[in-house]
C-alpha positions as CSV (number, residue, x, y, z in Angstrom):
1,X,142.4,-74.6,94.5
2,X,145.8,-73.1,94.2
3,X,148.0,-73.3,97.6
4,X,148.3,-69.9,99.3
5,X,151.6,-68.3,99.4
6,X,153.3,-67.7,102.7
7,X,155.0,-64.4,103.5
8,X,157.5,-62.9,105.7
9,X,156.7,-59.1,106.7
10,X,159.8,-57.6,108.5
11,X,162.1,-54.7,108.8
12,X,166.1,-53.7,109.0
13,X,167.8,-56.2,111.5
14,X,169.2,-54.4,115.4
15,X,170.6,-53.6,117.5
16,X,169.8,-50.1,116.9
17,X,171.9,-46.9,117.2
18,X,172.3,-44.3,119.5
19,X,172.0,-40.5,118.4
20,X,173.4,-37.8,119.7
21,X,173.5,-39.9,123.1
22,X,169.7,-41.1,123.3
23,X,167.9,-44.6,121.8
24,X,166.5,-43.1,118.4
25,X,163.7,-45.3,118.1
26,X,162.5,-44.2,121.7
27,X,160.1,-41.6,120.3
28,X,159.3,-39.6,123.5
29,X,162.6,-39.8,125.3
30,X,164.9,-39.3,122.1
31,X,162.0,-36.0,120.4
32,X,158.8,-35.5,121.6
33,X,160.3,-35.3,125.5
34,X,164.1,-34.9,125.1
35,X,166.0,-33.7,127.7
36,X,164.2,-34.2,130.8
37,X,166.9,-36.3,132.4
38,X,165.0,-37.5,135.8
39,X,161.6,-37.1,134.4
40,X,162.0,-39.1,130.8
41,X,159.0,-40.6,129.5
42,X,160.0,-43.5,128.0
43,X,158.3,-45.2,124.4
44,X,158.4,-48.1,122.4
45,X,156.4,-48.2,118.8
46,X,155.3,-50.7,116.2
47,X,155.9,-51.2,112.3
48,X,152.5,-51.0,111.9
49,X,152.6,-50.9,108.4
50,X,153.3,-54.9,108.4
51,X,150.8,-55.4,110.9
52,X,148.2,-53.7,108.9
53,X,148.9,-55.7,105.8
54,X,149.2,-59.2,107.4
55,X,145.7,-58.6,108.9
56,X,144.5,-57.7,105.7
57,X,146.1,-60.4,103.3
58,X,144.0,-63.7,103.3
59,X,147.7,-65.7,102.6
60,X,149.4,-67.4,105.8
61,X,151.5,-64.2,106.8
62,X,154.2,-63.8,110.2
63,X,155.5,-60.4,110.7
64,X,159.0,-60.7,112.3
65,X,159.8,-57.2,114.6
66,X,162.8,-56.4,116.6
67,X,165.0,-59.0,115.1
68,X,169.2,-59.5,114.8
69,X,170.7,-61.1,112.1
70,X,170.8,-64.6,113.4
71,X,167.2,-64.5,113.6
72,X,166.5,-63.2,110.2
73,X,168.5,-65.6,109.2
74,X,166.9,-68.9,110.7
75,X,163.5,-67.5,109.8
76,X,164.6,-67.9,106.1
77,X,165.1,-71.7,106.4
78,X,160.8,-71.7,106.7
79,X,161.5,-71.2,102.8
80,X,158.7,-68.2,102.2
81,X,157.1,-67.5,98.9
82,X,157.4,-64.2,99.2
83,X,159.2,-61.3,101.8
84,X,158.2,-58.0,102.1
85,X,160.9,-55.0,103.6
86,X,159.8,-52.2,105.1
87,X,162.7,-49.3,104.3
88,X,164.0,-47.1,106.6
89,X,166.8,-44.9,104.9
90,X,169.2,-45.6,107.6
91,X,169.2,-49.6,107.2
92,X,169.6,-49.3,103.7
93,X,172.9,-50.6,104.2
94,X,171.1,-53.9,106.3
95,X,168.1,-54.1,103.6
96,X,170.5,-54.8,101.2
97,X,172.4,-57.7,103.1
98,X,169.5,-58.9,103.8
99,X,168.3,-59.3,100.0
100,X,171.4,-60.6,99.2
101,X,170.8,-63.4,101.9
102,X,167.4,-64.4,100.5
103,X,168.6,-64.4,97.2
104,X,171.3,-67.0,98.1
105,X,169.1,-69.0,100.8
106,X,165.4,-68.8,98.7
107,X,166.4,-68.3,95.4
108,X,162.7,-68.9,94.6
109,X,161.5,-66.5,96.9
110,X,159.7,-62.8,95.7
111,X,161.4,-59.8,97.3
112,X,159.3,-56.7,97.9
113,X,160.8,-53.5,99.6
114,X,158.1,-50.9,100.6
115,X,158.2,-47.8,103.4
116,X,159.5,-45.0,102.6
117,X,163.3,-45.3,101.9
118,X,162.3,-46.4,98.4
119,X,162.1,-43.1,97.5
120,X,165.9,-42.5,98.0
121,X,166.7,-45.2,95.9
122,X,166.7,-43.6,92.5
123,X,168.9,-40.7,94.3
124,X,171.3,-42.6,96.4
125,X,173.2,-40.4,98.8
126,X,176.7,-39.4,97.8
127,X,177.9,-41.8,100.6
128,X,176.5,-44.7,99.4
129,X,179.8,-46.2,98.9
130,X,179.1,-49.9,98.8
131,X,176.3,-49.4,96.3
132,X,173.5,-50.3,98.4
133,X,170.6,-48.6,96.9
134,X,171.4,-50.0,93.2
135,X,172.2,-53.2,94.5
136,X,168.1,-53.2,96.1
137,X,166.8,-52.2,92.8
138,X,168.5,-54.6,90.9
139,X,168.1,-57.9,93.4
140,X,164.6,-57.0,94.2
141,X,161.5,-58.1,92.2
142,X,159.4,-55.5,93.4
143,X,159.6,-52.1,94.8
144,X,155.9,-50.4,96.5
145,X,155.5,-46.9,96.2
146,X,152.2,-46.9,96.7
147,X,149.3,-48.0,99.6
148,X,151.0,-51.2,100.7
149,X,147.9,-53.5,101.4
150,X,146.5,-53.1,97.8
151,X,149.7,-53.9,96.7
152,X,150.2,-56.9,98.3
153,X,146.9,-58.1,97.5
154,X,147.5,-57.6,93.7
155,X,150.7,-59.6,94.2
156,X,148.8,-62.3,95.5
157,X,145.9,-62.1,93.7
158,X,144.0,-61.5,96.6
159,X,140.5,-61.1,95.5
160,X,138.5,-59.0,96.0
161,X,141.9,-56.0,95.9
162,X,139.6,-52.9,96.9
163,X,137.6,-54.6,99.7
164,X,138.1,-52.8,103.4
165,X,140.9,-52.4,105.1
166,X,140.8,-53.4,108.3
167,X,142.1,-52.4,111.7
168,X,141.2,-54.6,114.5
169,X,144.4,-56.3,115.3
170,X,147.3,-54.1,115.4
171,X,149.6,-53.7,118.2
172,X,149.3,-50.9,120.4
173,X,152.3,-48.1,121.3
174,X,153.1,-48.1,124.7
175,X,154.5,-44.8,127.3
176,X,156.0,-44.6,130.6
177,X,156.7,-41.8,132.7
178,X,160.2,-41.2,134.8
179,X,159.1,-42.3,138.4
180,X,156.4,-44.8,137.4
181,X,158.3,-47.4,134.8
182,X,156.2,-50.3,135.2
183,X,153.0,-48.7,134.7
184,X,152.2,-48.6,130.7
185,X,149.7,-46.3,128.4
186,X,148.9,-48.3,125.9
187,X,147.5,-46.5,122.6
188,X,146.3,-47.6,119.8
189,X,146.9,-46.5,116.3
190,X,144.6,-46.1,112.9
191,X,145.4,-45.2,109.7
192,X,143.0,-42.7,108.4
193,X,145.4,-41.9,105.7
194,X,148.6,-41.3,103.4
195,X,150.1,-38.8,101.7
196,X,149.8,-35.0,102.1
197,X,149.4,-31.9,99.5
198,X,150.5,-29.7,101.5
199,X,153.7,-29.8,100.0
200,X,156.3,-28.8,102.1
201,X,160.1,-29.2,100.5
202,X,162.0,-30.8,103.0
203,X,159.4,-33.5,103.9
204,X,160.0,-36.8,102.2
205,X,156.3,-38.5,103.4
206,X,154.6,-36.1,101.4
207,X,157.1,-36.9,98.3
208,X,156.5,-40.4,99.0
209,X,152.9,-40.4,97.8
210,X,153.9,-37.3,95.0
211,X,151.7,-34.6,97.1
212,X,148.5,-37.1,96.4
213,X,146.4,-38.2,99.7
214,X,145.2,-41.6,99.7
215,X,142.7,-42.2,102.0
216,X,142.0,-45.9,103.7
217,X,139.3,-45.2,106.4
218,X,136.1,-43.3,106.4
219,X,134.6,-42.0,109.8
220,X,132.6,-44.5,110.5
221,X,135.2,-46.9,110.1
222,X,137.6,-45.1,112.3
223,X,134.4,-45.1,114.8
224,X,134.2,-48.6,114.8
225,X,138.0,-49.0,115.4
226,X,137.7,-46.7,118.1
227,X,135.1,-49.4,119.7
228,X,136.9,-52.2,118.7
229,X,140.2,-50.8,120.6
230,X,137.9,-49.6,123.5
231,X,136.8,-53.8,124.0
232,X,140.2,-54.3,123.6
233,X,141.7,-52.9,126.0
234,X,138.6,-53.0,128.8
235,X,138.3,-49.0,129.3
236,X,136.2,-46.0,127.6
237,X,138.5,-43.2,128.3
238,X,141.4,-44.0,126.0
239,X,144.0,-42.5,123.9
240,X,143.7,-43.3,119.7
241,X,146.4,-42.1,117.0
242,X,144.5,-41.3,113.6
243,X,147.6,-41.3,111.8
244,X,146.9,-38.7,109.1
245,X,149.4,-35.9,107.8
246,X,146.7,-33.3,108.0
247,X,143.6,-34.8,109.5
248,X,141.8,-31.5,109.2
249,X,141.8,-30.4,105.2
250,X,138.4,-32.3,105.2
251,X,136.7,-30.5,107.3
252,X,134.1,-32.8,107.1
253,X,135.3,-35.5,107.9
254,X,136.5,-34.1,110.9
255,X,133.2,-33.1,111.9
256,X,131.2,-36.4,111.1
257,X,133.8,-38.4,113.0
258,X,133.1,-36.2,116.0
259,X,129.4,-36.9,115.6
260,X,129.7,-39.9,115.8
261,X,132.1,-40.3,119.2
262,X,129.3,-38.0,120.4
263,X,126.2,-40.1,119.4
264,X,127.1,-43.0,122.2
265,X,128.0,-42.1,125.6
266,X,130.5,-45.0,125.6
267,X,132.6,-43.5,123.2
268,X,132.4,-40.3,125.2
269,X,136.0,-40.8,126.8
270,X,137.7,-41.6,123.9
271,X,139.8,-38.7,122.5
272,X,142.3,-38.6,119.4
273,X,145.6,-37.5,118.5
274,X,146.3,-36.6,115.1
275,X,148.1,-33.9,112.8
276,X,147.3,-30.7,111.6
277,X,148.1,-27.5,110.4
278,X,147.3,-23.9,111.4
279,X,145.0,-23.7,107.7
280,X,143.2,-26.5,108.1
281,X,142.7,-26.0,111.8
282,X,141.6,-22.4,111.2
283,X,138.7,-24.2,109.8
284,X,137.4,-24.8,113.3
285,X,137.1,-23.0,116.5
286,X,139.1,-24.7,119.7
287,X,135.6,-25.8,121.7
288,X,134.7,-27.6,118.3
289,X,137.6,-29.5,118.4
290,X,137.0,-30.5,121.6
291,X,133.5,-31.5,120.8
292,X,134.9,-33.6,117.6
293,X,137.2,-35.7,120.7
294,X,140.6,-34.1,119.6
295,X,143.4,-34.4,122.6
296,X,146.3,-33.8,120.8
297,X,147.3,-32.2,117.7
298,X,150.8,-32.2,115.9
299,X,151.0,-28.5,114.5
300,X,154.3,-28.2,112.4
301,X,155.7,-24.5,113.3
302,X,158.9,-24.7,111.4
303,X,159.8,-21.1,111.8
304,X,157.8,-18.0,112.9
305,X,160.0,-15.7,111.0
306,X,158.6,-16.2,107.8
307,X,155.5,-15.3,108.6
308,X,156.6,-12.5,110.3
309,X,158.4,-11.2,106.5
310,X,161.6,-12.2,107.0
311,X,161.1,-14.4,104.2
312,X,159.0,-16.1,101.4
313,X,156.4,-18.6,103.1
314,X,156.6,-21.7,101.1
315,X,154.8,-23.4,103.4
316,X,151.3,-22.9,102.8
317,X,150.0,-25.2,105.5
318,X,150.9,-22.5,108.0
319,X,148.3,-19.6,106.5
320,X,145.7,-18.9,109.5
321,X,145.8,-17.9,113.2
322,X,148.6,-16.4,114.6
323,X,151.0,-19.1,115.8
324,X,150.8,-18.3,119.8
325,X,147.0,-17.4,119.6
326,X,146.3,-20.7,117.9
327,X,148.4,-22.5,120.4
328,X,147.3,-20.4,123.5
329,X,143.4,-21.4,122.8
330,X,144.6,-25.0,122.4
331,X,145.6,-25.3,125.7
332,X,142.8,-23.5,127.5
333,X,140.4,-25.8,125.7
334,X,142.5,-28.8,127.2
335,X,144.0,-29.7,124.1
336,X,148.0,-30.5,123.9
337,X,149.9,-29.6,121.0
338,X,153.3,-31.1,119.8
339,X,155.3,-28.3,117.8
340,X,157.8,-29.2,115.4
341,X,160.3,-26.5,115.1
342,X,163.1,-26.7,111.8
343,X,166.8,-25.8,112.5
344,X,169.3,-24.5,109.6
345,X,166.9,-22.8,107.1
346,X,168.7,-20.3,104.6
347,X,167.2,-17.3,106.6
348,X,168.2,-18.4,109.6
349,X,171.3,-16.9,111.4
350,X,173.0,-16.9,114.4
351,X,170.8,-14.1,115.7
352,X,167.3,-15.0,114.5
353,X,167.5,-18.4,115.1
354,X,167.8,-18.2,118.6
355,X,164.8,-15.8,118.5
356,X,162.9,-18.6,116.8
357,X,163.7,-20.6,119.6
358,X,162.4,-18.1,122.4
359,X,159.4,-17.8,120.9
360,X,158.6,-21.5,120.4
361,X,159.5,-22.5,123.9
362,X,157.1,-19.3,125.1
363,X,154.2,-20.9,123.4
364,X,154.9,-24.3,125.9
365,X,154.1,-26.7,123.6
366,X,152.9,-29.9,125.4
367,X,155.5,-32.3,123.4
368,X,157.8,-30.9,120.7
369,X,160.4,-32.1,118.1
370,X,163.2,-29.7,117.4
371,X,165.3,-31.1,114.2
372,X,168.0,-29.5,112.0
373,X,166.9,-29.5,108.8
374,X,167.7,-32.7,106.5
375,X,167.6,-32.9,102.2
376,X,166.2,-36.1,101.9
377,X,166.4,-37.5,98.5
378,X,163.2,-37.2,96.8
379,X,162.4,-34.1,98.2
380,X,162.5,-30.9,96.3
381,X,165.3,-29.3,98.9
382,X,167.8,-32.2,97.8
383,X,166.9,-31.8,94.4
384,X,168.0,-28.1,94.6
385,X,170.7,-28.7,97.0
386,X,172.2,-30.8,94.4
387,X,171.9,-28.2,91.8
388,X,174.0,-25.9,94.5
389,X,176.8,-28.2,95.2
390,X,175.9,-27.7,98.7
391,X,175.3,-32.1,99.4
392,X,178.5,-33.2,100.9
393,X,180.1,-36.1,100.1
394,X,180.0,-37.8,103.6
395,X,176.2,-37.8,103.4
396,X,175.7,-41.6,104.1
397,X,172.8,-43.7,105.2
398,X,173.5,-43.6,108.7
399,X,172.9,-40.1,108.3
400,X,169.0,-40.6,107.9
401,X,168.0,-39.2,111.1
402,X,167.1,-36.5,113.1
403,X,170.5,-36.5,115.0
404,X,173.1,-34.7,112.9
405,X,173.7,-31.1,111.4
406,X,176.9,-32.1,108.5
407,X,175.3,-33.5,105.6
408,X,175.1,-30.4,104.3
409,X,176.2,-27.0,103.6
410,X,174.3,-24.2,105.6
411,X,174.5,-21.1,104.2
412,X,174.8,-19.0,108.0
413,X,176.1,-21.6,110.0
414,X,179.8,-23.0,110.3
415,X,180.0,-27.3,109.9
416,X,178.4,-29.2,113.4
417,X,177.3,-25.5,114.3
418,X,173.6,-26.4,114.4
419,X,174.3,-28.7,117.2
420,X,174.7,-26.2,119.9
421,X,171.3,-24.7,118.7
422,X,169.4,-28.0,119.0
423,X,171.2,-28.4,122.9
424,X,170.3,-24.4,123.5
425,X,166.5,-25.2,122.4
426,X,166.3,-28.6,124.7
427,X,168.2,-26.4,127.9
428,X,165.4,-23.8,127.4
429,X,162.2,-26.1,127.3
430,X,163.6,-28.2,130.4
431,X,164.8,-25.3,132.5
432,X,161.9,-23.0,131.4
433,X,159.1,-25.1,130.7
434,X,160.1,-28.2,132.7
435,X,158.7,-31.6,131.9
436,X,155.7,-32.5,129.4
437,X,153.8,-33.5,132.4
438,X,153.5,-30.1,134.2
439,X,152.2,-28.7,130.5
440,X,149.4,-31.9,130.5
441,X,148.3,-30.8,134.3
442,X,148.0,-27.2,133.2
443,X,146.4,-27.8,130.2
444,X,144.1,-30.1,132.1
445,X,143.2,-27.3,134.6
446,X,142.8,-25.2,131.6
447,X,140.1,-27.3,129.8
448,X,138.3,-27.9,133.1
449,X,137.7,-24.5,133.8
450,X,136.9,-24.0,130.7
451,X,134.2,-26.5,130.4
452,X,133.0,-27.5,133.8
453,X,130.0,-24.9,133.2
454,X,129.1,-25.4,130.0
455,X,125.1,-25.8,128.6
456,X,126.8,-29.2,126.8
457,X,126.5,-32.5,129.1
458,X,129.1,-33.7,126.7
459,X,131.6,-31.3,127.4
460,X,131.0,-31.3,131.0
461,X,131.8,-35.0,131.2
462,X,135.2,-33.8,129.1
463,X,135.5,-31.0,131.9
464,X,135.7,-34.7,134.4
465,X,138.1,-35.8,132.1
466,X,140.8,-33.2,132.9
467,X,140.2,-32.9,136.2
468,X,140.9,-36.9,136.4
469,X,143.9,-36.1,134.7
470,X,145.4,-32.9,136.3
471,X,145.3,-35.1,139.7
472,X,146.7,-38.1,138.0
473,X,149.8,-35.6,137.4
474,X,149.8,-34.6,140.6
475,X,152.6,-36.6,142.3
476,X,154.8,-35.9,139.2
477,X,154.2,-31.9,139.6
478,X,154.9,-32.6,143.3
479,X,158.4,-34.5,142.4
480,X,158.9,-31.6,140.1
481,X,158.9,-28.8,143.2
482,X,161.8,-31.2,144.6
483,X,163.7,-32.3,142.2
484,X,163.0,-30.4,139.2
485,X,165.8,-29.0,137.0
486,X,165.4,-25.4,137.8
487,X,163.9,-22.9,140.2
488,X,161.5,-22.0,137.6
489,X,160.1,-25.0,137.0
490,X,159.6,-25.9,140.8
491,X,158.0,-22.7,141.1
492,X,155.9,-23.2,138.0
493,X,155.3,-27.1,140.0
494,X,154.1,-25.3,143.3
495,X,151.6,-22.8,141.2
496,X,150.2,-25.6,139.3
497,X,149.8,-28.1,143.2
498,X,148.1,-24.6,144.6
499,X,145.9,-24.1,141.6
500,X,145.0,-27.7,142.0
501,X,144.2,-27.7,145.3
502,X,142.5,-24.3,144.9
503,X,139.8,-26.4,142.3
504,X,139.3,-29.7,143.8
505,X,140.7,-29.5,147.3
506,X,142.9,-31.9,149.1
507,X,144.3,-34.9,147.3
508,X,142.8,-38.3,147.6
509,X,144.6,-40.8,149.8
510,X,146.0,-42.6,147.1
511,X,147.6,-39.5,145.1
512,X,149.5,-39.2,148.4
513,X,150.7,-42.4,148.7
514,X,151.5,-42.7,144.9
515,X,153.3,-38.9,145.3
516,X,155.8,-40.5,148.3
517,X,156.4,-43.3,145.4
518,X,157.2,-41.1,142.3
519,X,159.2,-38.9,144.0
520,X,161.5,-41.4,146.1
521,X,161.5,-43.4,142.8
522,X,163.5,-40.2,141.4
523,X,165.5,-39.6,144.3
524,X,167.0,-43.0,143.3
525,X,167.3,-41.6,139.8
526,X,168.8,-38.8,141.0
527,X,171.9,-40.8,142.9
528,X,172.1,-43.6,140.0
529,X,171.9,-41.6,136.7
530,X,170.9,-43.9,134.1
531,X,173.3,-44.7,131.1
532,X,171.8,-44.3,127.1
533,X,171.4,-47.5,126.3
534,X,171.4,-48.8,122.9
535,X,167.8,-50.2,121.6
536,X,167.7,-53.6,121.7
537,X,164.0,-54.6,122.4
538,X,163.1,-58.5,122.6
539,X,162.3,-59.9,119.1
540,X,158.4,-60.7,118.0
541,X,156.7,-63.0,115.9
542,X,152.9,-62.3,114.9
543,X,151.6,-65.5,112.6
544,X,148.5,-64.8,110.8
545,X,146.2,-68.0,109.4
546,X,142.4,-67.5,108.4
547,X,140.4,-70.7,108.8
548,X,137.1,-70.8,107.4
549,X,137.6,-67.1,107.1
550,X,138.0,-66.5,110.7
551,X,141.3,-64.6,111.7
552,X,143.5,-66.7,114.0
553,X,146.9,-65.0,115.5
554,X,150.0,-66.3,117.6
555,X,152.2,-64.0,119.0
556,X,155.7,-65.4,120.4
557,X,158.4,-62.7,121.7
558,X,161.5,-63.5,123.3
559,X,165.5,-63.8,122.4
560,X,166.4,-66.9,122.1
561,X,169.9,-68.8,120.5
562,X,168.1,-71.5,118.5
563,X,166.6,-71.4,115.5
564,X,162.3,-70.7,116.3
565,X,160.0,-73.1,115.5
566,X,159.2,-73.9,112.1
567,X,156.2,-71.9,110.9
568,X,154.2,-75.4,110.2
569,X,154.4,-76.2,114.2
570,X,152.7,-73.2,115.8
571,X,149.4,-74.1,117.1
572,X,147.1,-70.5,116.8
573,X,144.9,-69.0,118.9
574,X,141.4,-67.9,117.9
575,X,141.2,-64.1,119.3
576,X,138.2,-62.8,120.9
577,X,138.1,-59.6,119.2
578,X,135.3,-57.7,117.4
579,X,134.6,-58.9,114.0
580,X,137.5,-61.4,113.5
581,X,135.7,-62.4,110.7
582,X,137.2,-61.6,107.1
């Protein structure tokens, strides 16, 4: 029998960056829930994409997260036969260091870069002055472009390539709110699948996978992930993200899944977030959803002046209902919506883009990313960019972010412009709007009325549902009338206590008491703002071994100045999960 090859899964080395004055990698406090100053809500997220192929490999595998330099480099002298890279853009710069390292410590070892900064390779930014991107293509023996765990298997010759991918083990995402820091959401994540036709020119994802969607999961897989994460973390009413570009093109699917979460009244409380678009969501009406388990859906908005003629719509995803209608039913059916809103089109001016702006914070999305629009080579909109001279020549790795508006030339808008339209938009959804909580208690209100009535036992017990969660938000609405960051929204805090009270009467005990917490919590806040702070989360090992064909995993996190222990040493732990069996 031939030995197994070892691998080494990991990403670009920290600490990480700040941008525009907020921890990049923190995806609520940085996007989804900038600019809410006492009332963050904090984040921290996975690679999962290394996670899901070292569960799913039957080689001796240890993904490495989180790591500096020093660590990376110990963790070579284990000698692995091969390492895998997953590519952001903005360590391409660190990616290629790190190549150059294994090539001089393991000459024997088999590179392989994946994510999806291998599609700028072939196209390396103008700034790309120490030759990074040619120097990965050249010192690498393979790039992926494609689903990573079939890749890896055919590397390995890890028979049989198409069995199922699984999704039992992978580490969950974790959320905090301003007020409460040491209390943790922890939610777990599935791949449904990759890729999207929908096309849109600026998006490099859907380049990635050339417009193609690869799917990994079918329902009832997803269903028995579901189950497997509810076990996991010992309650039925949980959070899940189906990570899928646009979960509802197959409308069927969409529809079986929900059967499915309906057919067992101990999946009842679980409810999905996922993305969409207003086409493929036209497909259904809002109580359907909410019969299929959707919580939250990603809608990408991009503009509401094309639709309204200013322009062509090259963005077919975006045919349906009316934006605001679309939104507006959401929310009164108790689902949350994050909008994604584009800065810096060609249409766009000084005028119309602030109208843009109104309108999207009018339509109080729960969560909402507002970015100025990047080329990202690969994309059709660098490609014609190029053709226009308009790519400048500073355009550099660090650039691949959200955080910047000068990498190229707008057509309306003067160099760093853009900038004070991304701090207008932020000002107007914390002063207007307020924080994402007082959006999840309304829209919480919303769904119960809607649904506390209804012939359906299954939407009644979603009806209990909100109403659990509009008084778990009720000390943070009441910190919000205090302390909140305008009259508005502590007037839009009082409405939303009064409506509260108004449905379910006075507040349990323990709200109380947990109300005087939150909001002395922030007081504190209030007299000792808190500094950015640069990201620079503890480093984690995950060791995968099958034995007998039973999965056994360590994890080991921590800093620490000496070299870890060699991989040969760690004694592994048999994990009690649902079907640990290969």
């Amino acid at each position: 029998m031939a030995r197994q090859k070892r691998v080494l899964l990991t990403a670009g080395y920290g600490p990480n960056e700040l941008a525009w004055g907020e921890d990049m990698y923190d995806l609520l406090n940085c996007r989804l829930a900038r600019g809410h100053n006492l009332f963050r809500m904090d984040s921290h997220c996975h690679y999962f994409g290394l996670y899901l192929i070292a569960e799913n490999i039957n080689h001796p595998a240890t993904v490495l997260e989180n790591l500096h330099w020093e660590e990376f480099d110990a963790e070579l002298d284990n000698q692995y036969d091969v390492i895998g890279i997953q590519l952001k853009s903005v360590y391409t710069d660190k990616v290629a260091r790190m190549v150059a390292r294994i090539r001089d410590k393991c000459p024997k070892t088999e590179i392989v870069i994946g994510g999806y900064g291998v599609s700028t390779l072939e196209k390396p930014v103008p700034g790309d002055t120490k030759g990074s991107a040619k120097f990965i293509r050249e010192n690498s023996h393979h790039l992926c472009r494609e689903e990573g765990v079939g890749f890896m298997r055919r590397l390995l010759d890890d028979q049989p390539v198409d069995r199922e991918i699984t999704q039992y083990h992978l580490p969950t995402t974790g959320f905090s709110v301003a007020g409460l820091s040491f209390v943790h959401m922890r939610v777990p994540t599935i791949l449904v699948a990759l890729g999207c036709p929908n096309a849109c020119d600026f998006c490099n994802t859907s380049a990635f996978f050339r417009h193609k969607k690869i799917y990994v999961a079918e329902p009832e897989q997803v269903y028995r992930y579901m189950k497997n994460y509810q076990k996991r973390l010992s309650a039925n009413d949980i959070r899940i993200i189906l990570f899928d570009e646009d979960l509802f093109m197959k409308a069927e699917y969409v529809r079986e899944l929900g059967r499915l979460l309906r057919s067992d009244k101990q999946t009842w409380g679980i409810r999905w977030i996922t993305f969409g678009s207003m086409r493929s969501l036209s497909q259904f009406t809002p109580e359907e959803l909410r019969e299929c388990g959707l919580g939250m859906v990603w809608i990408g908005v991009e503009s509401f002046l094309a639709e309204a003629g200013t322009t062509v719509d090259h963005y077919a995803k975006r045919k349906g209902k009316e934006l605001k209608q679309m939104f507006d039913e959401l929310h009164r059916h108790g689902i949350e919506t994050t909008g994604s809103l584009v800065l810096g089109f060609d249409f766009h001016d000084r005028q119309n883009l602030k109208k843009d702006i109104d309108m999207f914070v009018e339509m109080k999305p729960t969560f909402y990313q507002i970015s100025p629009l990047t080329p990202c080579p690969g994309t059709r909109l660098y490609d014609r960019m190029m053709e226009e001279g308009r790519i400048r020549d500073t355009y550099a790795w660090s650039d691949f972010h959200l955080w910047k508006d000068d990498v190229f030339k707008l057509k309306n808008f003067e160099y760093g412009e853009i900038k004070e339209y991304f701090d207008y938009a932020h000002e107007q959804l914390a002063t207007v709007n307020g924080p994402p909580p007082l959006q999840m208690m309304e829209g919480a209100l919303d769904g119960y009325a809607t649904f506390k009535d209804s012939s359906s036992e299954f939407l009644r017990y979603q009806a209990d549902q909100d109403r659990a969660m509009a008084v778990r938000f009720l000390p943070f609405v009441r910190a919000c009338q205090r302390y909140g960051t305008s009259e508005t929204v502590k007037e839009r805090a009082a409405q939303l206590e009064k409506r509260c009270r108004s449905e379910f009467g006075r507040a349990p005990l323990p709200v109380n008491l947990v109300s005087c917490l939150v909001s002395n919590r922030i007081r504190r806040m209030q007299n000792r703002p808190r500094p950015p702070l640069v990201s620079d989360p503890p480093p984690r090992w995950t060791y995968y071994r099958r034995d007998n064909g039973s999965l056994k995993i360590l994890v080991r996190k921590g800093r620490k100045t000496k070299s870890p222990v060699p991989y040969r040493d760690h004694r592994f732990v048999r994990l009690n999960m649902m079907s640990a069996k290969a």
